[in-house]
N, C-alpha and C positions, 0 to 999 in steps of 0.2 A: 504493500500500500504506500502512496505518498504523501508528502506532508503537505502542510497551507504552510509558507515558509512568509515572514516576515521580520526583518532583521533594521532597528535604530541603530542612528550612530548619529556622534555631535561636532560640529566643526566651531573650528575659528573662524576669523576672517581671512587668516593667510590661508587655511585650510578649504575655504568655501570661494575661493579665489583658483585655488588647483582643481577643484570639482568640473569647474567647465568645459575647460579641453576635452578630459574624459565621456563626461555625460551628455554632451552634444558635439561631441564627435568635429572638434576644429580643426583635428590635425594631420598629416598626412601620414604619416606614420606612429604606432604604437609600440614599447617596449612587452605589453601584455599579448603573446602570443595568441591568444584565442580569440580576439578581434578578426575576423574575416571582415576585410574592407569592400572587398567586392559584396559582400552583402548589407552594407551598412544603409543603403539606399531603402532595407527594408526597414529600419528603424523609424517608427513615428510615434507623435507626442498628444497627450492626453491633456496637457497644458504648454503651451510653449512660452520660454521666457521676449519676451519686450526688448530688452536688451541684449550686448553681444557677452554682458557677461555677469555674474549672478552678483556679483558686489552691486553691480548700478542697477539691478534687479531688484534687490534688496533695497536699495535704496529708494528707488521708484515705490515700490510697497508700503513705505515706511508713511510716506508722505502723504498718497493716497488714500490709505487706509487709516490714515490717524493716530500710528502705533506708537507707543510712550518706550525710551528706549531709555535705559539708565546709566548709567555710571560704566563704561565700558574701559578695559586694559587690554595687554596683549592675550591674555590666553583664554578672555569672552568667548561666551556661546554666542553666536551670530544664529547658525539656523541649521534644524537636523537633518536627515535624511534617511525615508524608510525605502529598504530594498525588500523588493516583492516578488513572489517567484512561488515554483515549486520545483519538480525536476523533467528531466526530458521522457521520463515513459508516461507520465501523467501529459504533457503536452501537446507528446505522437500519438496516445489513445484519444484523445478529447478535436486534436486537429484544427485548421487555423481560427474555424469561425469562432468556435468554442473559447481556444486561446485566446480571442479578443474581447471576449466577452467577458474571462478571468478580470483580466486587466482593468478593464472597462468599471467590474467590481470591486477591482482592489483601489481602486483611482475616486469613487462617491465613497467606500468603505473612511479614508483618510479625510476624505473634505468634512466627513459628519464628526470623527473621532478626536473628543476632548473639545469641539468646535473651533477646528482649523479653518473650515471653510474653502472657500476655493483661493478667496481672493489674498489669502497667505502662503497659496503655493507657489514659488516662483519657477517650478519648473517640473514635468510627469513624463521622462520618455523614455519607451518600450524598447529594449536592446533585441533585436533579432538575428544580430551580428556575433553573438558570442555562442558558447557551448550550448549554455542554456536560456533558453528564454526568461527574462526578465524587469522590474520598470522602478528606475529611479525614481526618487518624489522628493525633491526636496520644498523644505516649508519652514516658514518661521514660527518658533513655540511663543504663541498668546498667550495671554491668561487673564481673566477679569479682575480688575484691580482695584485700588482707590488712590486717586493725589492726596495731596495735605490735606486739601480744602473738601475731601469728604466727599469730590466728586468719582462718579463711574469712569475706568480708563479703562484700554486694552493695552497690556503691557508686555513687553517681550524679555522673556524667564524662561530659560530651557529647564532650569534648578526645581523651581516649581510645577512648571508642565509636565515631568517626569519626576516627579515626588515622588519620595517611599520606594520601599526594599522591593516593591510584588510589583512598580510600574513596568516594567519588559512583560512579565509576568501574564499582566493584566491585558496588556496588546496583543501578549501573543491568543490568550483565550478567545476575547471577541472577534478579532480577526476570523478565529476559527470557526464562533459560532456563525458570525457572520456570512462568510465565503461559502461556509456548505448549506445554511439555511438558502441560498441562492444557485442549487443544484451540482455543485461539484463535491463525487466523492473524494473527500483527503483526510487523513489523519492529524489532530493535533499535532506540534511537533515534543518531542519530548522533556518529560517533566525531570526537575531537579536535575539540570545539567547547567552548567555557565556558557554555555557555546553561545546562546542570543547575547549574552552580554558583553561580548568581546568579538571587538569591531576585526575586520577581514585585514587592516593591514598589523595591529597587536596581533594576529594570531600568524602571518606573517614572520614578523618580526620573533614571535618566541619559535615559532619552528625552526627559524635560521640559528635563534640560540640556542634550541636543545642541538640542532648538527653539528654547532664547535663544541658545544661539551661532550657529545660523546666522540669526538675527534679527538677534542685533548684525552680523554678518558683512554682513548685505543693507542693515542700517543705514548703519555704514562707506564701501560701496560708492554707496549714493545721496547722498552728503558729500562724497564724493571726485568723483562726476560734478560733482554741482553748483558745486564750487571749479574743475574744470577749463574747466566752460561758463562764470563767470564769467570766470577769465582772458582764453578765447579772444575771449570779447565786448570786453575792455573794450583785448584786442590790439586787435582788429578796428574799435574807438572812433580808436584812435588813428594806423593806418596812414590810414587817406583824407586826414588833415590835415594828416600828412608829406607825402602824395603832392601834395596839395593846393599845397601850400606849395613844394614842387619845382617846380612845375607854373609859379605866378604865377612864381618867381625865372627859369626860362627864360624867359618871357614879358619880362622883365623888361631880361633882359640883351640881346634878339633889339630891342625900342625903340631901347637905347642906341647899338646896331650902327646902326640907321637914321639 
């Protein structure tokens, strides 16, 4: 069975600034091998950004919409991004129309949830270019607020839009109820594991570090044979010579008997 895959992740500015090239596809070439270019012409969007690039996107947004934005530094939440998906035998049994149709519900699924709405998405598009089928969404985290003055604001809080230990949690459930109350069979994805909560390039990143530690580890281990074959050689140098040497002294003393 497959699963309803939905996976957050939170960016910076510098961070939400690199997102573009990748998610609408600006560039002529990619280091991510599974980009087929020749098929990227099938990629289309669910919301397309205004702008050529998601910072002036964001900005556009901000202003439009009215958004209260606070006290920002360098390592600010600017705006999330949920990746939507499941896998390729779920999307070759179901077939194109169907597969758009997913999407189509993963896409009003996010505008209603938490009340992002549409007009904070800055950007919805469907990769048909890679391994698997999939659809960017990135969105700025709202949240109902209050100014000084005790008036109602919309304010932009990723910390609070994503509150609490159970919020991944919580997305992943409705999601699920969601998607399959709208006729696709999929399985929940699985419970008590940290995989949604660690974003694809941390989990990059710690795979590359677990290959130098058990590199060094295999290093370690060919250093320590080789110290121990030395020793046992240079044992093995020196017992024939003791033995040796025992050997002439009985000899030695068996003459003097005669």
């Amino acid at each position: 069975m497959s699963y309803a895959i939905v996976r957050n992740e939170k960016y910076t500015k510098d961070e939400m600034i690199q997102l573009t090239p990748h998610n609408e596809r600006f560039k002529k070439k990619y280091s991510n091998k599974n980009i087929d270019l020749s098929k990227t012409s099938q990629n289309y969007h669910l919301k397309q950004p205004q702008e050529n690039s998601y910072l002036k996107e964001y900005q556009r947004l901000i202003k439009e919409n009215n958004l209260t934005q606070g006290q920002l530094h360098k390592n600010s939440i600017y705006v999330c991004e949920v990746i939507l998906t499941s896998d390729n035998t779920f999307f070759n049994e179901i077939g194109k129309t169907e597969t758009k149709r997913y999407f189509e519900e993963c896409f009003k699924f996010m505008t209603e949830y938490k009340g992002i709405g549409k007009e904070n998405i800055l950007s919805a598009v469907v990769h048909l270019d890679e391994e698997t089928p999939h659809m960017h969404l990135v969105y700025i985290p709202v949240v109902n607020s209050k100014d000084k003055k005790g008036n109602n604001i919309r304010k932009i809080s990723a910390s609070e839009f994503w509150k609490g230990k159970d919020s991944y949690k919580n997305l992943q459930n409705q999601f699920y109820k969601y998607i399959t109350e709208k006729g696709f069979n999929l399985e929940r994805g699985k419970e008590n594991t940290n995989r949604e909560h660690i974003s694809t390039d941390d989990m990059k990143k710690l795979t590359k570090k677990n290959k130098i530690i058990l590199s060094s580890i295999a290093l370690a281990l060919i250093v320590i044979a080789i110290v121990i074959s030395v020793i046992l050689l240079n044992k093995n140098k020196k017992n024939p010579v003791n033995n040796t040497s025992k050997k002439d002294d009985n000899q030695s003393v068996e003459v003097k008997k005669v």
